[in-house]
C-alpha positions in Angstrom: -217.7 16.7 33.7 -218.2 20.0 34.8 -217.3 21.8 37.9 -218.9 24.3 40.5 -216.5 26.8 39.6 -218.2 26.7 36.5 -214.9 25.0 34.6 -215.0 22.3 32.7 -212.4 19.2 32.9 -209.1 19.9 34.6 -205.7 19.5 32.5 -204.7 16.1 34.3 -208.6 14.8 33.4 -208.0 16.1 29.5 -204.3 14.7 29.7 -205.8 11.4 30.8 -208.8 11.4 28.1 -205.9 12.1 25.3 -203.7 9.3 26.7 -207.0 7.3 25.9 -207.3 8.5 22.9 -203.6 7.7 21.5 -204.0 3.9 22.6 -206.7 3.6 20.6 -205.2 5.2 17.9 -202.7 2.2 18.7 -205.0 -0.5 18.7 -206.8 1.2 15.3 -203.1 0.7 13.6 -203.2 -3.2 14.7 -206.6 -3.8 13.5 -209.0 -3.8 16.4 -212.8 -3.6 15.8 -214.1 -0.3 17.6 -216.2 -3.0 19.6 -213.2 -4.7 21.0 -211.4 -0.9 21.6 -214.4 0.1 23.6 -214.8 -2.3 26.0 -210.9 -2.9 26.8 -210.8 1.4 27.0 -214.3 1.2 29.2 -216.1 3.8 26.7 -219.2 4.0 24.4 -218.3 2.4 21.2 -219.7 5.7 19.0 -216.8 7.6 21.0 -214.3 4.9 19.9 -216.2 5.6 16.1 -215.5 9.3 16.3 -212.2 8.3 17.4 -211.4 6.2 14.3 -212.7 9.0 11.7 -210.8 11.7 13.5 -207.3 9.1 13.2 -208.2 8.6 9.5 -208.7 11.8 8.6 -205.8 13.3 10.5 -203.5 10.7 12.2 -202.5 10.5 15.5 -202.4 14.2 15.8 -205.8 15.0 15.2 -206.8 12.8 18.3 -204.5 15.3 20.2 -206.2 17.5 22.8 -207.3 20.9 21.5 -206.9 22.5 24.9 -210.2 23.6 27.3 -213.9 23.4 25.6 -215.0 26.8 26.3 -213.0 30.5 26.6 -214.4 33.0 29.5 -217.4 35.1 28.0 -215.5 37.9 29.6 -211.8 38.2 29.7 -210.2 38.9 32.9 -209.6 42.6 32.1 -213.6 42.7 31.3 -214.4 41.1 34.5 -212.1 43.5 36.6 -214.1 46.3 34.8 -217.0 44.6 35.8 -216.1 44.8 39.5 -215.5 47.7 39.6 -218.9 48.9 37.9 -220.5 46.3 40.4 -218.6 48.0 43.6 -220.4 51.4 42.3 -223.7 49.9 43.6 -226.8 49.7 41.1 -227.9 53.3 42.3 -224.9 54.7 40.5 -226.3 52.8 37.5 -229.9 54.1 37.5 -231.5 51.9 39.9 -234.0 52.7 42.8 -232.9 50.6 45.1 -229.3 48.7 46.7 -230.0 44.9 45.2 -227.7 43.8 42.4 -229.6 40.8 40.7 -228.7 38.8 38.1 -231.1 41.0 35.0 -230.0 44.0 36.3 -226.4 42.7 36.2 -226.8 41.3 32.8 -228.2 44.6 31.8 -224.9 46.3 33.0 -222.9 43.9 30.7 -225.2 44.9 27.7 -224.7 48.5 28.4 -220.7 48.9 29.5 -219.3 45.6 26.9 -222.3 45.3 24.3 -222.4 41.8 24.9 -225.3 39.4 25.4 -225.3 36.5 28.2 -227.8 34.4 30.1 -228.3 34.6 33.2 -226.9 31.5 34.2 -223.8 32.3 32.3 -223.3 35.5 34.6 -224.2 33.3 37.4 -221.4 31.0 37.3 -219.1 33.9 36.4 -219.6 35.7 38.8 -219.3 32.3 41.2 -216.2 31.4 39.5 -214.8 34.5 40.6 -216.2 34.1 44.9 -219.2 36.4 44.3 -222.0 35.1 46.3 -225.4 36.2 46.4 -225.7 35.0 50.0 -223.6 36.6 51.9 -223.7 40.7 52.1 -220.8 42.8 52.0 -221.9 44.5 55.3 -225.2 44.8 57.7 -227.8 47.4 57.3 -227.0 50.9 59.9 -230.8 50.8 61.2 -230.3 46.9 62.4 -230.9 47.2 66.2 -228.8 43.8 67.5 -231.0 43.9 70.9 -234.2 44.0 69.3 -233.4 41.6 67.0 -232.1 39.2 69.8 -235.6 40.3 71.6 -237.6 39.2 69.3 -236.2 35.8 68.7 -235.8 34.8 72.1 -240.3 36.3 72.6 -241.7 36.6 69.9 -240.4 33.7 67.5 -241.6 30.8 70.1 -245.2 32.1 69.8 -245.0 32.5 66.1 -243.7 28.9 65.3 -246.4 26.0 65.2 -245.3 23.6 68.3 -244.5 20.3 67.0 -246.5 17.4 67.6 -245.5 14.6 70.1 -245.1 11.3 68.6 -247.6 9.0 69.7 -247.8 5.7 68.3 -249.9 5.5 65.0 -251.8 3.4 62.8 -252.1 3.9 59.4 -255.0 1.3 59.2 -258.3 2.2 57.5 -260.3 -0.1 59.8 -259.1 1.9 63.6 -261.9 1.6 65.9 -262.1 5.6 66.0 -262.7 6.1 62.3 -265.5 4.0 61.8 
């Protein structure tokens, strides 16, 4: 189960899956088939089999959970570097123009932390972390507010394609008018 924020399972979620986990190590100790375990526990039967090899080999404690699945791809330190060499602005980085995107941001990682991520990875970093890519950090000087409200309020209705009145229909292919 993963999350928005890019996280995966919260500590009550893995806390609940290992309390799952020791009762079937339980049930494994009185003899239960892994058929039986899975359907009283609710889950797949080759999870209740990974179970059982992981109690054999280990006991008890190897069902234990081993803490989250995945570490950040860039430590907190990193990422506050990160910011920092985002607030800059991608001219200050060698770019023409304003617009961070996701390959230029990826190419800043490469460069500043010689490390290699997709870009989805960055993506839900940089979510993680209440970047948006929606929402700028300020409006553009040149915008003129009145002409802007001008031109929705003249020019907009002329541009959009008026809607069509509903009129009852027929989706028949033997209409008098199509014949």
């Amino acid at each position: 189960m993963r999350y928005p924020q890019g996280g995966g399972l919260t500590a009550e979620r893995r806390a609940f899956r290992e309390r799952m986990r020791v009762e079937a190590a339980g049930m494994f100790a009185a003899g239960q088939g892994n058929a039986v375990i899975a359907k009283e526990l609710r889950v797949s039967a080759r999870s209740v089999q990974r179970w059982r090899r992981a109690w054999q080999d280990g006991g008890q404690a190897a069902l234990r959970s081993k803490g989250p699945g995945l570490s950040p791809k860039l430590s907190e330190a990193l990422f506050a570097v990160l910011e920092q060499e985002l607030d800059k602005g991608p001219v200050a980085h060698g770019w023409d123009d304003q617009t961070w995107t996701l390959s230029r941001i990826r190419t800043l990682i490469e460069r500043r932390f010689h490390k290699s991520l997709a870009l989805s990875t960055i993506a839900q970093m940089l979510r993680r972390h209440g970047w948006s890519h929606q929402v700028p950090a300020r409006r553009a000087v040149e915008r003129d507010e009145a002409a802007v409200a001008g031109w929705v309020k003249e020019v907009w209705p002329q541009v959009e394609t008026p809607r069509r009145r509903s009129e009852p229909s027929s989706s028949s292919r033997t209409k008098q008018g199509l014949r």
